[in-house]
C-alpha positions as CSV (number, residue, x, y, z in Angstrom):
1,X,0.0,0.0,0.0
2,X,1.5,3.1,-1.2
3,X,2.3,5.9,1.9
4,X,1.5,9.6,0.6
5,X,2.5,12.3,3.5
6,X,0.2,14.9,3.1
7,X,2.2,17.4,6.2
8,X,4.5,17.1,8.5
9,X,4.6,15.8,12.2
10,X,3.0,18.3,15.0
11,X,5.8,16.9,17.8
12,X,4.8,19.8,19.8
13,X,0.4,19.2,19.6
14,X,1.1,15.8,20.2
15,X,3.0,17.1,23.8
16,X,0.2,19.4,24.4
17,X,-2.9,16.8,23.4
18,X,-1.3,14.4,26.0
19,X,-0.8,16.8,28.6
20,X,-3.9,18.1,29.0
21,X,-5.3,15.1,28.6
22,X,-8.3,14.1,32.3
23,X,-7.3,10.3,32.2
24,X,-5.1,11.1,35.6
25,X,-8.7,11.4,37.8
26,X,-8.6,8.6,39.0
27,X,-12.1,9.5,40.5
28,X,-13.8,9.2,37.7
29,X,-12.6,5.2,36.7
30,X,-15.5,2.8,36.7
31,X,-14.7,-1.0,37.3
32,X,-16.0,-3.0,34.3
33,X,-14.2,-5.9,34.5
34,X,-11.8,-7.6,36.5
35,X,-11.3,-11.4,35.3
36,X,-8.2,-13.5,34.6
37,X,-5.6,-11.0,36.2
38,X,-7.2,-8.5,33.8
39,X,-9.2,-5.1,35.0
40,X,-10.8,-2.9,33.0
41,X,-12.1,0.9,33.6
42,X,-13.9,3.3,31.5
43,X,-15.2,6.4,31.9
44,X,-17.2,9.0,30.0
45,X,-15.5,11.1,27.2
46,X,-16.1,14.7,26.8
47,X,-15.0,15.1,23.3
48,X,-15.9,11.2,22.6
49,X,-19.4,8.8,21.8
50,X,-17.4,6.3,23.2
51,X,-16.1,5.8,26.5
52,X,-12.7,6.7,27.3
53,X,-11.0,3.3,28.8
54,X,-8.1,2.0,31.6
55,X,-7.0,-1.7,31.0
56,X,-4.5,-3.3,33.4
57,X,-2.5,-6.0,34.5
58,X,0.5,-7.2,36.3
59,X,3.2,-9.9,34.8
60,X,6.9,-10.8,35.5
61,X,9.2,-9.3,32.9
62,X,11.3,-7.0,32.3
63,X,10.6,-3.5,31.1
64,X,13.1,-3.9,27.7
65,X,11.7,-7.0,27.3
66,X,8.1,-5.4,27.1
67,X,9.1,-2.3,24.9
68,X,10.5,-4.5,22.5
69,X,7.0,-6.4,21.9
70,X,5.4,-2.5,22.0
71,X,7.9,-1.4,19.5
72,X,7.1,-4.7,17.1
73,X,4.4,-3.4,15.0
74,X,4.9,-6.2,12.5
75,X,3.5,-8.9,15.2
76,X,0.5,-6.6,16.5
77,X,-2.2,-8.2,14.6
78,X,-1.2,-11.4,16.4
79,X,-1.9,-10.0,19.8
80,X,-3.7,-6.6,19.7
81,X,-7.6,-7.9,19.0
82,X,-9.0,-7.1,15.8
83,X,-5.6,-5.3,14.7
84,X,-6.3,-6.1,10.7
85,X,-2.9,-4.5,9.5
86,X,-0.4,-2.3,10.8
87,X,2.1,-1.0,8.5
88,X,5.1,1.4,9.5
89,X,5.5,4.2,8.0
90,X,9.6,5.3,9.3
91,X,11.2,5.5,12.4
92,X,11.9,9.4,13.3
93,X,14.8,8.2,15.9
94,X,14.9,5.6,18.4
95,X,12.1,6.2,20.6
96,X,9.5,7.8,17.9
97,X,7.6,6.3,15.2
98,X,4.5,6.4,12.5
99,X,2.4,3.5,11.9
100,X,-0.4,3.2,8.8
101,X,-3.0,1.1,11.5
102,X,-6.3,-1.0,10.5
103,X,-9.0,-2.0,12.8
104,X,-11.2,-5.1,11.6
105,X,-14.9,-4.1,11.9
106,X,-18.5,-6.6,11.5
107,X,-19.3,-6.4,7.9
108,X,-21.4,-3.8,6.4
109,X,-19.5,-1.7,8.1
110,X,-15.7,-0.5,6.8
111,X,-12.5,-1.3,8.3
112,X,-11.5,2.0,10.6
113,X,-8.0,3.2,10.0
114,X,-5.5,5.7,11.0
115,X,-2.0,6.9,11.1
116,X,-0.7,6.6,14.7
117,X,2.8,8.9,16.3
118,X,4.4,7.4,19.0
119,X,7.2,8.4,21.4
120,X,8.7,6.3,24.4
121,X,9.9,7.7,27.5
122,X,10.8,7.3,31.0
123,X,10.8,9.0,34.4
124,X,14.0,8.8,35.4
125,X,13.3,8.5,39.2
126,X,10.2,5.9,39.2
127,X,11.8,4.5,36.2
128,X,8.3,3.9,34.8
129,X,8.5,3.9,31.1
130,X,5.8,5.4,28.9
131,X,4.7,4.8,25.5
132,X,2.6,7.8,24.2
133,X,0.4,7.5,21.1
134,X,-1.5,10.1,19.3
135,X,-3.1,10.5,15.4
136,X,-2.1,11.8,12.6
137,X,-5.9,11.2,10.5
138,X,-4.4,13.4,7.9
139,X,-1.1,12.4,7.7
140,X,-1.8,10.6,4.7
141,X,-5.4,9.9,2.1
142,X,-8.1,8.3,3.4
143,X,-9.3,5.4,1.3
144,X,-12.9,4.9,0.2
145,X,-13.0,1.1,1.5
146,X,-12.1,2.5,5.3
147,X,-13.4,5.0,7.7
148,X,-10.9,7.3,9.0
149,X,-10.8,7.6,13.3
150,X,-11.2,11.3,14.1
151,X,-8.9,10.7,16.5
152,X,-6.9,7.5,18.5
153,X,-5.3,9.3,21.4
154,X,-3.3,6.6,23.7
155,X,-0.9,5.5,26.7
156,X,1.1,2.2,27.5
157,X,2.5,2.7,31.0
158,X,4.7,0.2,32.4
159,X,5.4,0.6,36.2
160,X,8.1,-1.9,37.8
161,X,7.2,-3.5,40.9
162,X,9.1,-6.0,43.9
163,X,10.1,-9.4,42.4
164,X,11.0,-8.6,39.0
165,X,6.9,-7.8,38.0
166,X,5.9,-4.7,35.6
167,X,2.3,-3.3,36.0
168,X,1.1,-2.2,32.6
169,X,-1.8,-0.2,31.9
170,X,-3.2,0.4,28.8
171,X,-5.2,4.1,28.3
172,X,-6.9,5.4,25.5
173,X,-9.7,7.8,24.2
174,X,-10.8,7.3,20.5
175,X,-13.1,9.2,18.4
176,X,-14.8,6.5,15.5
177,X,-15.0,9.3,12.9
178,X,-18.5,8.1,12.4
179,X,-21.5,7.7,14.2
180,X,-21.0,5.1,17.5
181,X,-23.5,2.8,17.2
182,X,-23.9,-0.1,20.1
183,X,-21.6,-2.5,18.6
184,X,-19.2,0.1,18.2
185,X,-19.1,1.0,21.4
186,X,-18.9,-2.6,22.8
187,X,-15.7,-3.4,20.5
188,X,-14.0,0.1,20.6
189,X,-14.6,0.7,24.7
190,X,-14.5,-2.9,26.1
191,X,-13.9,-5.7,23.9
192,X,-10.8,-4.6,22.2
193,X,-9.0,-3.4,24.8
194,X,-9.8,-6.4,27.1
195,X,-9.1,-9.4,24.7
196,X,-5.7,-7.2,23.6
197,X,-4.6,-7.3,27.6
198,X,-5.5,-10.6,27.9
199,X,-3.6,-11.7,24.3
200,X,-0.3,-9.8,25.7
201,X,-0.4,-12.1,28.6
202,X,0.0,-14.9,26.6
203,X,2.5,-13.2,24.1
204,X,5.9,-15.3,24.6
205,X,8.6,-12.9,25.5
206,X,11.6,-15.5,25.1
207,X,12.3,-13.9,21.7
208,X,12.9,-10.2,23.4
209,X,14.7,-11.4,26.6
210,X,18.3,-9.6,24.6
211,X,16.4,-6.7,23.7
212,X,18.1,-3.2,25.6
213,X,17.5,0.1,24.3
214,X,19.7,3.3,26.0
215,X,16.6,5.6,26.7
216,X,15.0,2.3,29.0
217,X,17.2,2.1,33.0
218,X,16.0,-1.6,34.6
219,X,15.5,-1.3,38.0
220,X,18.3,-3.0,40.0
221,X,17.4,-5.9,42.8
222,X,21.1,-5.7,45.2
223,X,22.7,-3.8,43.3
224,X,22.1,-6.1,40.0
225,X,19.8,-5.5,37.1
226,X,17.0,-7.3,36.4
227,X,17.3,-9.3,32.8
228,X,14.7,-10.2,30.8
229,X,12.0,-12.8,31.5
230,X,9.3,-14.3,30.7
231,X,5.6,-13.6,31.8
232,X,4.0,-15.0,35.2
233,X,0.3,-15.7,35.2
């Protein structure tokens, strides 16, 4: 599928977009679900038809190991639910990239699609690491066989705990570009979220145990860093 860039990356809305963004109130978090080591929160959107959503869990890794997966878009259909395609576009440096993204929706309805930024970081004194993800819609055409997301605005936050475990939560707030009918809702909100949490649970990390990038610190247990392992139901 041919890429055609239409403008340039807004670095500095994306910084803004996430900054401002209310997913922090904690408050306003409404249990859903909270099966097979799995919970999952949503809340009402203010700028969204459909509800703004908090997946977690807990597994044993370690935090390279888990950016490396985050960072393999060619293996995300695999894992994230109803991921159709995901194509990358270029890597802008070593913790930022653009990804072409498809979403499988139920037939009549089209495939939703959209151009996703991303940019890793880490807080240098919890040493949790934090992949933010935000739209580009016009980054490139729209096709007439897909609808377009207004907008797909995202977090992966991966918090390291005692005994070599990572907490991850999974954030996001996404505009359909259409009008959200119930079954979009129910697979936007809740089902593809959930399933993708539970998939990554699954998702053998033996092939990322080498993986280290500079911009990711493991935290140290005596003085010695953790390495990579695999996940802990």
């Amino acid at each position: 599928m041919p890429i055609l860039q239409s403008r340039a990356i807004r670095c500095v809305v994306v910084l803004i977009v996430m900054s401002i963004s209310s997913w922090g109130v904690a408050a306003d978090w409404q249990l859903e679900l909270d099966e097979d080591g799995v919970k999952h929160y949503t809340k009402k959107s203010s700028i969204s038809p459909v509800k703004s959503f908090k997946t977690v869990t807990t597994i044993k890794a370690s935090l390279s190991s888990l950016v490396a997966l985050l960072n393999d878009s060619s293996q995300f259909p695999e894992w994230m639910h109803k991921t159709l395609e995901v194509e990358k576009i270029r890597d802008i440096s070593s913790q930022e990239s653009l990804v072409y993204q498809v979403i499988d929706a139920p037939w009549p309805a089209k495939d939703q699609d959209n151009v996703l930024y991303s940019k890793w970081s880490q807080d240098p004194s919890t040493l949790v690491v934090t992949k933010k993800i935000v739209s580009e819609p016009q980054y490139i055409n729209e096709f007439k066989n897909r609808q377009r997301q207004q907008f797909f605005n995202a977090e992966w936050s991966l918090k390291p705990l005692a005994g070599g475990k990572v907490e991850i939560v999974y954030t996001a707030e996404i505009h359909p570009g259409v009008e959200a009918r119930e079954w979009m809702v129910e697979l936007l909100a809740y089902e593809m979220p959930y399933k993708t949490m539970q998939n990554l649970r699954r998702v053998s990390l033996n092939g990322y145990r080498k993986a280290r990038f500079a911009y990711v610190r493991e935290p140290s247990v005596e003085g010695v860093a953790m390495a990579g392992s695999s996940t802990d139901k």
